[in-house]
MARDREN-771903 format. One record per residue (C-alpha): x, y, z. Coordinates in steps of 0.05 Angstrom, whole numbers, plus 32768, in hexadecimal, padded with zeros to 4 digits. Example, Ala and Ser with C-alpha at 12.3 -4.5 7.8 and 13.67 -1.06 7.14 Angstrom:
REM MARDREN-771903
80F67FA6809C81117FEB808F
This chain:
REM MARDREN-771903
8D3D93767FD78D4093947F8B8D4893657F4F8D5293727F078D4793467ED38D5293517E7F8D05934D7E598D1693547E1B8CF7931F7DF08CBB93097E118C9492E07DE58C56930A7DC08C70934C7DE38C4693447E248C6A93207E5C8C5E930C7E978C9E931E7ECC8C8D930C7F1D8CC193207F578CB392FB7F958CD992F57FD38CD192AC7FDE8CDF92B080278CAB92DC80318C7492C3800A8C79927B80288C42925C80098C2992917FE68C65928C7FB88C50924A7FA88C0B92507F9A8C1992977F6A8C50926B7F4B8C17923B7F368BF092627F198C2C92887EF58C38923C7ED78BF792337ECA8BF092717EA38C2C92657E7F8C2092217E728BD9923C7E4D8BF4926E7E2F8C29924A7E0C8C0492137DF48BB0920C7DEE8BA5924F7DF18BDB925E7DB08BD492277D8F8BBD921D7D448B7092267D398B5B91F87CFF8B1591F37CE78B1191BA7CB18AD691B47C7E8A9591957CA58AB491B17CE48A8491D47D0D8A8A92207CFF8A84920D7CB38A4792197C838A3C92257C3B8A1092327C038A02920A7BC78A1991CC7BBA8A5B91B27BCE8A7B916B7BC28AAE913C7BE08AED91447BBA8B10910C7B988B5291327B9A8B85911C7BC48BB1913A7C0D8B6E91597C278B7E91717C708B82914A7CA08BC791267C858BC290F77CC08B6F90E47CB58B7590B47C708B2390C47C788B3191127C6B8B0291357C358B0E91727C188AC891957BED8AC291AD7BA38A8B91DE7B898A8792127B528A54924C7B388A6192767B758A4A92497BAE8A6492597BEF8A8C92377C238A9B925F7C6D8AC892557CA98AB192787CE68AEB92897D108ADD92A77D598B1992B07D858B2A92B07DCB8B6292E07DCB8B6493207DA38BA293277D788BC4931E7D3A8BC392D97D148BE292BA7CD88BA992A27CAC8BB7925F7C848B92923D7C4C8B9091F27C428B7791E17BF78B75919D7BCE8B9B91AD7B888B8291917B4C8B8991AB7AFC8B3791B97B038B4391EB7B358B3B923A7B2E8B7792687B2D8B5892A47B468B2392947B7B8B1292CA7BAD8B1892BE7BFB8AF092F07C288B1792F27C6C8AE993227C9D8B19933B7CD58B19936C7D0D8B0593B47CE58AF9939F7C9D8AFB935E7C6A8B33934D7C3F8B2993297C018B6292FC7BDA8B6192DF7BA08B8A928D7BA18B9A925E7B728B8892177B7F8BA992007B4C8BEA92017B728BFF91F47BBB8BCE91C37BD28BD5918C7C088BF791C47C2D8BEC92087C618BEF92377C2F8BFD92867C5D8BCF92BA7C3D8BD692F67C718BD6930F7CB88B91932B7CD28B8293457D198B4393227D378B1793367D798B0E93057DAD8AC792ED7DB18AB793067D6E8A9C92D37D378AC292E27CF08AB192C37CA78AE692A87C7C8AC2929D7C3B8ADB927A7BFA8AAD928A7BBE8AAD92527B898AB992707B358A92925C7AFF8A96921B7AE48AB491EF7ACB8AEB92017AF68AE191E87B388AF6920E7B808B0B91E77BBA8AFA91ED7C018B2191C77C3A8B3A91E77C7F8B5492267C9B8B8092367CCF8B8F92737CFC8BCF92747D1C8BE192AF7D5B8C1792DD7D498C1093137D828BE9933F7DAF8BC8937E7D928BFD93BE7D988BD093F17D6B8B8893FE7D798B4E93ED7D418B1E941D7D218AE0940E7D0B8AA994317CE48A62941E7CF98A40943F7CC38A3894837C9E89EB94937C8E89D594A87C5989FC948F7C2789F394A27BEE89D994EA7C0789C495337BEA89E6956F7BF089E1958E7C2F89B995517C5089D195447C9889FD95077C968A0D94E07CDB8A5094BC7CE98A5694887D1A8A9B94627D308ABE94407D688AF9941F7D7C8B2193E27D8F8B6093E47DC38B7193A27DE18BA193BA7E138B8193FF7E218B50942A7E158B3F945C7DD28B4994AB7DE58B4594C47DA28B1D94BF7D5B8B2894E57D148AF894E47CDA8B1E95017C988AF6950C7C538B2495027C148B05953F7C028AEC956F7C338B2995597C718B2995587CB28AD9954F7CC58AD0953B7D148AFC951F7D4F8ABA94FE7D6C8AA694AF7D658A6594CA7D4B8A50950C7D318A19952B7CFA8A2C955E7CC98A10957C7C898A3C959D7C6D8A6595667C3A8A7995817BFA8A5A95617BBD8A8095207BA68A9D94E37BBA8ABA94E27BFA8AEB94AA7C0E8AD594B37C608B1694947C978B1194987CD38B4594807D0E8B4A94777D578B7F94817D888B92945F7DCB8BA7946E7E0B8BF994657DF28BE394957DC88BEF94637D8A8BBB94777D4F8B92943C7D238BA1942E7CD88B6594557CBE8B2994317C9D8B0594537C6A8AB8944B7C468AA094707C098A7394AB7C188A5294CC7BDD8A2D95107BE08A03952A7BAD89F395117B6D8A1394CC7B618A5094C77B398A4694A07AFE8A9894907AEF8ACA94767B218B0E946E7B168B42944D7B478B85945A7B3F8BBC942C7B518BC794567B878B84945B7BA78B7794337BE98B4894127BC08B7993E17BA88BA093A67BC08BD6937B7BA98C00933A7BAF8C4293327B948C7793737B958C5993A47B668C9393E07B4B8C8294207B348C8C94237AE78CB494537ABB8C8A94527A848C65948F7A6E8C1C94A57A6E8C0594867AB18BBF949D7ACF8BCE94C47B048C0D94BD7B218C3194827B058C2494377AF88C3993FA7B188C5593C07AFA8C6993727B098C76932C7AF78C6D92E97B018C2692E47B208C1B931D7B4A8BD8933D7B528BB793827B498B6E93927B618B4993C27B5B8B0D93BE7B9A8AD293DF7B748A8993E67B9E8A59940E7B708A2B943D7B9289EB942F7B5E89DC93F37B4089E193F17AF28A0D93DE7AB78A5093FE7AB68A8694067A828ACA93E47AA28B0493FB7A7A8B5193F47A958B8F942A7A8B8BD694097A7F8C1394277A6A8C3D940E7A2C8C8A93E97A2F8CB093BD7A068CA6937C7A3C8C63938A7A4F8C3793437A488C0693417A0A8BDA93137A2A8BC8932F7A6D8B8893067A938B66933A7AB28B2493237AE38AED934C7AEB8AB293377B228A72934E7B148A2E93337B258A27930A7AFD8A6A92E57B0D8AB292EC7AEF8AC993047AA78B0F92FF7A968B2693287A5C8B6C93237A3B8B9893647A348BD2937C7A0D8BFB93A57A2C8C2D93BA79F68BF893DD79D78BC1941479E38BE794347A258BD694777A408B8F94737A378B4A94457A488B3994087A2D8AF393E87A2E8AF393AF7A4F8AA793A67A438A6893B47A6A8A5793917AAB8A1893947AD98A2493A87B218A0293A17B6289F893DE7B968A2493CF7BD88A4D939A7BB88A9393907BB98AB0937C7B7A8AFC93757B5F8B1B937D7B238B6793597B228B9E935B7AEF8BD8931D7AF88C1B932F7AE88C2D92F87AB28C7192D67ABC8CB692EC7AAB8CD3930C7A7F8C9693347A6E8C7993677A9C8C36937B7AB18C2093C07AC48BDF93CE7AFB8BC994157AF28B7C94307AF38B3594157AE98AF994427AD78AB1942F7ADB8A8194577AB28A3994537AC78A0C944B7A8A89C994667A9789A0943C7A63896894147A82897593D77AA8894A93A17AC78969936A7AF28947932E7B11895F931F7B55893992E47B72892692B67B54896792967B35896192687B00896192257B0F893992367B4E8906920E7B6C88D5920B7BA7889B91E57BC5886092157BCD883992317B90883B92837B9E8885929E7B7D889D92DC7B9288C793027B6488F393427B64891B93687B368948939B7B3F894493D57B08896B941D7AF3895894527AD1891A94527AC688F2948F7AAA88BD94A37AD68883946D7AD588A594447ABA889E93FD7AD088B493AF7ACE8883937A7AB3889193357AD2887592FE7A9F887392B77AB2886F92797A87888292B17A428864928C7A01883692587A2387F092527A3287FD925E7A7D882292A87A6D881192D27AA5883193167AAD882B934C7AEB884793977AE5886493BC7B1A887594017B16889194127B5C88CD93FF7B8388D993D47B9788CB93A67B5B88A8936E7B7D886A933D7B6F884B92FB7B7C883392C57B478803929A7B6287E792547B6D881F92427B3B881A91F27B1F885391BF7B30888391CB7AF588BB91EA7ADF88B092397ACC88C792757A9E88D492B87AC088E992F57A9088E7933E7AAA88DF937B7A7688E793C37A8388A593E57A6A889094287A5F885E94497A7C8820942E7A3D884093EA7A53887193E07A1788A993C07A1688EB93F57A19891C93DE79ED896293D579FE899993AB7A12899393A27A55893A93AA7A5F893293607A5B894593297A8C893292DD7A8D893C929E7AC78928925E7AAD8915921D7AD388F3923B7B0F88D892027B2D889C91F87B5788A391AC7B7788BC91817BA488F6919B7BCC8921916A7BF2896191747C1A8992913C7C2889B7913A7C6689F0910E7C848A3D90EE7C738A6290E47C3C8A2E90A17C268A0090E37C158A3391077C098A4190DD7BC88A9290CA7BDF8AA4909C7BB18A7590A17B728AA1908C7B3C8A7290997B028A7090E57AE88A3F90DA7AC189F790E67AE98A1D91177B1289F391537AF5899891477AF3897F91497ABB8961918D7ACD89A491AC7AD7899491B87B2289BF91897B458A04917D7B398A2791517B6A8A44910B7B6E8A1890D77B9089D390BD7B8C89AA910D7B9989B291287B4F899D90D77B35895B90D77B6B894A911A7B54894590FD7B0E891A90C47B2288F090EE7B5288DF91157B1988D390E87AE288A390BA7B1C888190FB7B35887A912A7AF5888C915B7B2088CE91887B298909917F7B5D894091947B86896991687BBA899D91957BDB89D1916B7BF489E791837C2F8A1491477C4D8A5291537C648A8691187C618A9F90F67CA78A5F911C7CD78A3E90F87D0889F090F87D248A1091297D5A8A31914F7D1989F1914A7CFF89C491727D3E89F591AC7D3D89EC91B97CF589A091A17CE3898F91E67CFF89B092107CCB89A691DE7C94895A91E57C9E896692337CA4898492317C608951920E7C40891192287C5488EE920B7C1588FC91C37C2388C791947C2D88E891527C37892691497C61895091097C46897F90F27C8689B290BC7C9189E490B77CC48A09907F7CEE8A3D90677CC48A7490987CE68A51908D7D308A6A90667D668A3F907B7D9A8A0E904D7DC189D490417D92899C904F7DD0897290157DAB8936900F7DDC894D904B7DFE891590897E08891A90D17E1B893390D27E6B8946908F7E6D899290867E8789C2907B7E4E899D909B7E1789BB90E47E1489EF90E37DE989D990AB7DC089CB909B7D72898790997D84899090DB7DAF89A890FD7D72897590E17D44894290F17D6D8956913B7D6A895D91457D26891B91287D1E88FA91617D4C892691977D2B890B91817CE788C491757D0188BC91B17D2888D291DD7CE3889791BB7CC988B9918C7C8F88BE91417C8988EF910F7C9E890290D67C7A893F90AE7C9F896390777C73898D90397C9489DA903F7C8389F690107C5E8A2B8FC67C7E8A748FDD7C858A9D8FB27C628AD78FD47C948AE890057CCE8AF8902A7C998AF490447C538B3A90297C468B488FF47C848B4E8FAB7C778B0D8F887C708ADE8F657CA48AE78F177C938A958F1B7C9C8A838F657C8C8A438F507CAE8A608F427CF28A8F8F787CF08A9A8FA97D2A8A7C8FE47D038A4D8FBC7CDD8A328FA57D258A268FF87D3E89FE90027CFF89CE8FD17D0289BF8FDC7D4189B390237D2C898690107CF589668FF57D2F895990317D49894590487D0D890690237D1188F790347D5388F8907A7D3B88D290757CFB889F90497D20888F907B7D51884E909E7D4B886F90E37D6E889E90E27D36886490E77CFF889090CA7CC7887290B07C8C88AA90947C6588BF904F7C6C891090507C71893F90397C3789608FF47C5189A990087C3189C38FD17C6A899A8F997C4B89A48FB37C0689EC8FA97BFB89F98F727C3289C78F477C0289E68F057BE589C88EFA7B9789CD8EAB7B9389D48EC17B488A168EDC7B508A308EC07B8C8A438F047B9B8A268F377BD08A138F747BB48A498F977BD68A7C8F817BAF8A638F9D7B728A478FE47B8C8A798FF77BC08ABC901C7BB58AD590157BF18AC68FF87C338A8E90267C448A7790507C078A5090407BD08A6E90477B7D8A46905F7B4E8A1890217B458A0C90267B8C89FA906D7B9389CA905B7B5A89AA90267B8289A690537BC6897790887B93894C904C7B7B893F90317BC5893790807BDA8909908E7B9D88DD90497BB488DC90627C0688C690AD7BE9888F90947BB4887090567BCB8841903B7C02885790077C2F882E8FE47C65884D8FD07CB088368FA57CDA88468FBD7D1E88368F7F7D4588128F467D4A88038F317D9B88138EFA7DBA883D8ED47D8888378E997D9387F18E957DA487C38E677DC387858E437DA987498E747DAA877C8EAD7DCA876B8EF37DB787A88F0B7D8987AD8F527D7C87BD8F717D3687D98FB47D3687F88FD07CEE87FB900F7CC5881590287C838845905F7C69883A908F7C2A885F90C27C1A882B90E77BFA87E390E07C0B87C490B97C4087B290657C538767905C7C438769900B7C4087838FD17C6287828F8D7C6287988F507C83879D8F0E7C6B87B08EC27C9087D48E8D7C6987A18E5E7C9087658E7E7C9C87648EB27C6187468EFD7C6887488F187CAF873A8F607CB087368F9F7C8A874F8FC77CCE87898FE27CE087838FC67D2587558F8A7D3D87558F517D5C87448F067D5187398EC77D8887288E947D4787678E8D7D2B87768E457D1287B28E177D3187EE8E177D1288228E417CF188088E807CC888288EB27C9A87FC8EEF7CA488068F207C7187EE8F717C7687DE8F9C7C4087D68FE87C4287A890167C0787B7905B7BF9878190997BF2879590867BA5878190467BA387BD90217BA087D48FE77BCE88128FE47BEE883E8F9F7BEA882C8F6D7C1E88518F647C5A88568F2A7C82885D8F087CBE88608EC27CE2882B8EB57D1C88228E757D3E87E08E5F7D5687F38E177D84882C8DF77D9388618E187D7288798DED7D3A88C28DBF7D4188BD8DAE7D0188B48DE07CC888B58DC87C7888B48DE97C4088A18DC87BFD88B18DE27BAF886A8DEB7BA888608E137BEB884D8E657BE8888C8E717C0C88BE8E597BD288CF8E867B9988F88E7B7B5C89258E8F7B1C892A8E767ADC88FB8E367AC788F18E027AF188CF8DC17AD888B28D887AFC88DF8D4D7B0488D68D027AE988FA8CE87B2B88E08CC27B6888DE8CCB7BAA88CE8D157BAB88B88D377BEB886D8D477BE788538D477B9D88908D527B7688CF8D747B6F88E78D9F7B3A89298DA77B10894C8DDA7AE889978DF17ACC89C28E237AB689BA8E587AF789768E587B01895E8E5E7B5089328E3D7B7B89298E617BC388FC8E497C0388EB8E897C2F88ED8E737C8188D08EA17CAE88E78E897CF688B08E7E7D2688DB8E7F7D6989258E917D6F895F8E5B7D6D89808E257D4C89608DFB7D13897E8DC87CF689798DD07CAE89698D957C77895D8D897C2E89368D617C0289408D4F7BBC89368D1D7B8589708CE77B6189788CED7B1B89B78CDC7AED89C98D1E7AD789C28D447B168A048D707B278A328D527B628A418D9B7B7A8A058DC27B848A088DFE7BB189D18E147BE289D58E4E7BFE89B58E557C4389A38E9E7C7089A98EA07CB889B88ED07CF48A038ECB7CED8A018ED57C9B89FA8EA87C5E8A1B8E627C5E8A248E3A7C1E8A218DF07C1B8A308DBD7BE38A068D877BD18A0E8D417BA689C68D387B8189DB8CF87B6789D68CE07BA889B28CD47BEA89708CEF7BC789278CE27BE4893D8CF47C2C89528D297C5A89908D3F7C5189AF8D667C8989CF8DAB7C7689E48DC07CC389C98DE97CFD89C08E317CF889A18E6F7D27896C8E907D1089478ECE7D2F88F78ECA7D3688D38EF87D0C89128EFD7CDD890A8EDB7C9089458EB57C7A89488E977C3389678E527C1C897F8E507BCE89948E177B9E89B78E357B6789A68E017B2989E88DF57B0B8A088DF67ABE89E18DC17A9189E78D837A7A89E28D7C7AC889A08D937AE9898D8DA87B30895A8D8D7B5A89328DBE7B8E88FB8D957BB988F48DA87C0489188DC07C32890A8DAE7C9089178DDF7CC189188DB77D0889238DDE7D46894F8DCE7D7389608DF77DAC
């Protein structure tokens, strides 16, 4: 049996046609049919469809700092949580791209527009034989897939998209990427793996190496071609030494099995002595364009003829020098009656982007200066003219670069601004042409008592300063001669200022350390000029500095919507980038919905996967690279959102509930010995949930934004508690055994104390019964007193300060029914002035009164869980207020309860039953009301009841 069938058409050229003869493959027509649909079936969907990698996706990372956007229709359109990321001064942002299938694919750009933005900000796209660069403009086009080109890609193989960020104050955007498949490979790939040495002398034996890339075959063939001396081998790798002096443009191409031949990729060979002026025509393969580009009539072109368009095309000009130096740039145009006379043209150099204005209906036919530039060895660089809009016209012809061979002196690392923790600094400089001993002098700390300077005469130019203090620093470099003086000229000099030797911190985590939401601009740069970001990292730097004395950098490194699991895949390269760091700042949960593991430890079932799980690993990671944790609590969600409805009781709210259970685990993890961390957590939970009587506000309502992220009051409050957790000494008690405790039991006391700097020398413990206990960390004690005691613990540091006390209830008896707590008890506290009252029937000695706002508070500490019934006491008098609020803290939140003073005064007064947690303190506040009336604050009677 013969069957035909038309092809023509199958999708991406390679199809898949099967003849089978049904009744005679019985069931092995159905199982080959199968897998035929199953192949098809993965082949026209997962395997082709779109790869998108948003920012903070895995397969991202950057450099410097970059900030949640504020600019709106960041990708993904369907996530109202979606973030796009701002930077400037050439920080870097990269999506790694590794594909399963080798082929062709559409490459799309997804950018958030705003007036701010760049208009010509270079995008590196590494592909399958070579790197493309473009230049976009995010001023246009955002909120959408914006097609740059078509690249072919190698399955397994990791590539770099990289967006570099311009000079400020324009800003650069980075967002999300996305590779779409176009087809299957037809032509094979070339690929040059390196050409050594390069630069080389005349007559010195020069060794090519190459290979190539067929996806549906195999290579037969290879050609190397010089630009100058031809045809040179039809090997992948070969030696010869017998180049002609010059520069060589080297390509080299393979050839498959269908005997279809590569595009040829070329690299830069020069021979002999190094040329010191290279022009690039508009012709050479060193150039690349968008837009449609025409070849001009106009007269005097360089070389063969000129170019011209409109209407914001691009010319460039790829330039990679082959010795560092200073070099003249000057640009060749030819002359007619609608050429633009205000042509931007951009020229990279190392030290970022110039842009210099042209005009074009003057000075054709010949060079003109655009000014001198310094150069880096190896480095790519472009040079691009825009076509400025109709009806004028804009002509791309040639670039020249003229080496000058004056002096030069460069410093590499460090950059200004730079800072690390320990006290030896290396430097290096790079330096040109230099006369024979000939040297650079390094000179630290120029013009102060603490100058210190170091020659170096060889290459490479490298020394060490050190035991350097904990400041900020000077470094200049100076091209000397060989008596050590100073060569003049304009380019033997260099200076970085603010090299700092401190405190080093990086801050890792979501879009809360991220700074989302900071509405106020205004301490978005430190006062060092080191940090400039929104949120509360530039603000702590400022105070860590000012408390300290001491220099500071806090890299922000958060990402907005990660996870603790986001967290563990990228708290390996974020410690790889920042090598220097001494303190690692961390905060996650908010975005987690994951089982908390609370209680949970290593091999127990349940706890892989968990917050704690995750926690737990980052800690090791940071630990085992030998820097210092410090974990903060996240903050109450006042939604399941950023932009939901509210909870009724943000409190008791579903995601409110998983983070303070993982704040939970948070203390588990700080208060394990393994973990060796010596910073007591910032509370951000209990910091905004607080109610201030005050106010009758809670403080998130005055220092969020949203539903989960700070403004810029708040982020100013998150620095304050951070700057208290990283600079002062706090004491913990750990536990106090058995509580409640007999008569004459032995009760054990086991506590410890946290310093970020420095170690605990002192402790002390104190009964509110029985007095001074012990000046132990641990001991124990059979001859405590009945009744209820407030114990309170107090740590010392190795510089002789005391920590604040903490405390904590222990019952020695019976455990008390019946607890009351008078105005002129320890465990009241107040606002305001509060004078003795005149009236009868107080409880105890007296009660006091007072107006106008001020507060009176009594401090419960519950000695066993459940409900109390709650009761008040206070005093008649005629001008007491009829509506006096008291507010009162329990398990469930903060109820508020109005009382008549004018009446039922010298009793107890019955405010409700409420649940309250042992261990836990829980505050009830009268609020003293507008005069004439006054308020009346006495005692207040906790009864248990169940």
């Amino acid at each position: 049996m013969t069957s035909e069938i038309d092809a023509k058409n199958l999708n991406n050229s390679k199809g898949l046609i099967m003849f089978i003869n049904r009744k005679k493959g019985g069931r092995l027509f159905y199982a080959i049919m199968f897998v035929f649909i199953l192949l098809w079936s993965l082949c026209s969907s997962n395997v082709f469809a779109d790869i998108i990698i948003d920012n903070g996706d895995p397969g991202t990372s950057f450099t410097g700092d970059w900030s949640v956007s504020i600019d709106l229709n960041s990708w993904d359109p369907d996530d109202p949580s979606a973030t796009s990321l701002w930077s400037k001064n050439n920080d870097t942002y990269t999506w790694t791209f590794t594909p399963s299938i080798s082929g062709t694919y559409e490459f799309s750009m997804w950018w958030t527009q705003s007036s701010s933005r760049d208009t010509n900000i270079p995008i590196s796209i590494e592909f399958l034989g070579g790197t493309d660069t473009v230049p976009i403009n995010q001023q246009a086009n955002g909120g959408q897939w914006n097609v740059i080109n078509t690249y072919p890609f190698e399955a397994g193989v990791s590539y770099d998209i990289t967006i570099t960020s311009q000079p400020g104050p324009s800003s650069t955007c980075a967002d999300a990427v996305k590779l779409t498949f176009v087809s299957s490979f037809s032509l094979p790939t070339a690929v040059i793996d390196s050409i050594a040495p390069n630069p080389s002398e005349l007559g010195q034996s020069v060794d090519f190496t190459g290979h190539g890339i067929d996806m549906d075959g195999t290579v037969e063939a290879y050609q190397w071609e010089s630009s100058i001396d031809g045809l040179l081998s039809d090997l992948a790798a070969f030696t010869t030494s017998s180049l002609s002096e010059g520069t060589h443009t080297i390509s080299f191409r393979v050839m498959d099995n269908d005997n279809n031949w590569s595009e040829a990729v070329t690299e830069v060979l020069v021979v002999g002595a190094i040329p010191t002026e290279i022009i690039i025509d508009n012709r050479d393969a060193e150039t690349s364009q968008t837009g449609t580009w025409k070849v001009s009539g106009a007269t005097d072109p360089y070389g063969a003829d000129s170019v011209y368009s409109r209407d914001g095309a691009t010319f460039t000009w790829h330039f990679t020098p082959t010795q560092s130096g200073n070099y003249e740039v000057s640009i060749w145009w030819t002359e007619w009656s609608s050429r633009s006379t205000s042509v931007p043209v951009d020229i990279e150099h190392s030290g970022g982007t110039t842009t210099v204005y042209i005009n074009q209906q003057q000075n054709g036919g010949l060079w003109n200066n655009l000014g001198d530039y310094l150069f880096e060895s190896g480095s790519s660089y472009n040079v691009t003219i825009t076509a400025q809009p109709a009806p004028s016209s804009t002509c791309a012809d040639a670039v020249r670069f003229n080496y000058l061979d004056e002096p030069i002196v460069n410093i590499v690392v460090p950059p200004s601004y730079y800072l690390q923790g320990s006290p030896d600094l290396s430097v290096w400089a790079d330096a040109n042409n230099l006369e024979v001993d000939w040297g650079i002098e390094f000179v630290l700390d120029i013009g102060t008592a603490n100058e210190e300077s170091i020659i170096d005469t060889t290459e490479p130019y490298e020394v060490v300063f050190a035991e350097l203090t904990r400041s900020e620093h000077t470094l200049d470099a100076f091209v000397v001669d060989n008596s050590s003086t100073e060569v003049p000229g304009s380019y033997t000099h260099d200076q970085k200022i603010q090299i700092g030797i401190g405190d080093y911190y990086v801050a890792i985590g979501n879009s809360i350390t991220s700074g989302y939401g900071d509405d106020d601009p205004s301490d978005d740069t430190s006062e060092d000029g080191r940090i400039s970001r929104h949120g509360y990292t530039p603000i702590l730097n400022d105070l860590l500095t000012t408390e300290k004395s001491i220099p500071h950098n806090i890299v922000n490194e958060a990402v907005g919507g990660t996870t603790s699991a986001d967290g563990v895949s990228s708290i390996q390269a974020i410690l790889a980038n920042h090598t220097e760091a001494h303190f690692c700042l961390v905060q996650y949960g908010t975005n987690d919905g994951v089982p908390s593991g609370k209680g949970l430890k290593p091999g127990d079932s349940g706890y892989p996967g968990t917050f704690k799980d995750n926690m737990q690993q980052i800690i090791d990671a940071i630990n085992d690279a030998g820097k210092e944790v410090c974990l903060a609590k996240p903050p109450i969600a006042l939604g399941s959102t950023a932009d939901s409805d509210p909870y009724e009781d943000p409190d008791q709210g579903t995601k409110s509930l998983w983070i303070k259970e993982y704040n939970q685990v948070i203390d588990e993890l700080v208060n394990d010995p393994l973990n060796n961390i010596s910073v007591a957590p910032p509370d951000f939970y209990s910091y905004f949930n607080y109610y201030d009587p005050s106010t009758n506000r809670y403080r998130y309502e005055d220092e969020y934004i949203d539903n989960l992220h700070p403004n810029g009051v708040g982020y100013h409050s998150m620095a304050q508690l951070w700057l208290e957790s990283l600079t002062q000494t706090k004491a913990v008690i750990a536990s106090i055994t058995p509580n409640p405790a007999v008569i004459d039991e032995i009760v054990i006391f086991t506590g410890y104390g946290r310093t970020p700097d420095g170690a605990i020398t002192g402790y002390s413990w104190e009964s509110s019964i029985d007095g001074w206990l012990s000046d132990l960390s641990s001991f124990t004690e059979s001859s405590l007193t009945q009744g209820t005691h407030t114990i309170s613990f107090e740590v010392q540091d190795d510089e002789g300060i005391w920590s604040e006390a903490v405390t904590e209830v222990l019952v020695v008896g019976a455990i008390p029914t019946e607890i009351i707590i008078d105005n002129r008890d320890a465990e009241t506290s107040q606002t305001g002035t509060w004078g003795v009252s005149g009236a009868t029937d107080p409880y105890g000695a007296d009660s006091v009164w007072s107006r106008d706002g001020a507060t009176f508070t009594w401090h419960f500490t519950t000695p066993q869980s459940g409900n109390y019934e709650v009761s008040i006491w206070w005093t008649e008098w005629s001008s007491r207020s009829t509506s006096v609020p008291v507010d009162i803290e329990h398990s469930g939140g903060t109820t508020t309860v109005y009382i008549n003073q004018q009446q039922n005064g010298g009793q107890w007064n019955s405010l409700d039953d409420y649940l309250f947690e042992s261990g836990s303190s829980y505050n009830v506040t009268i609020t003293a009301q507008p005069g004439p009336s006054s308020t009346c604050a006495d005692a207040v009677k906790f009864n248990f009841i169940h």
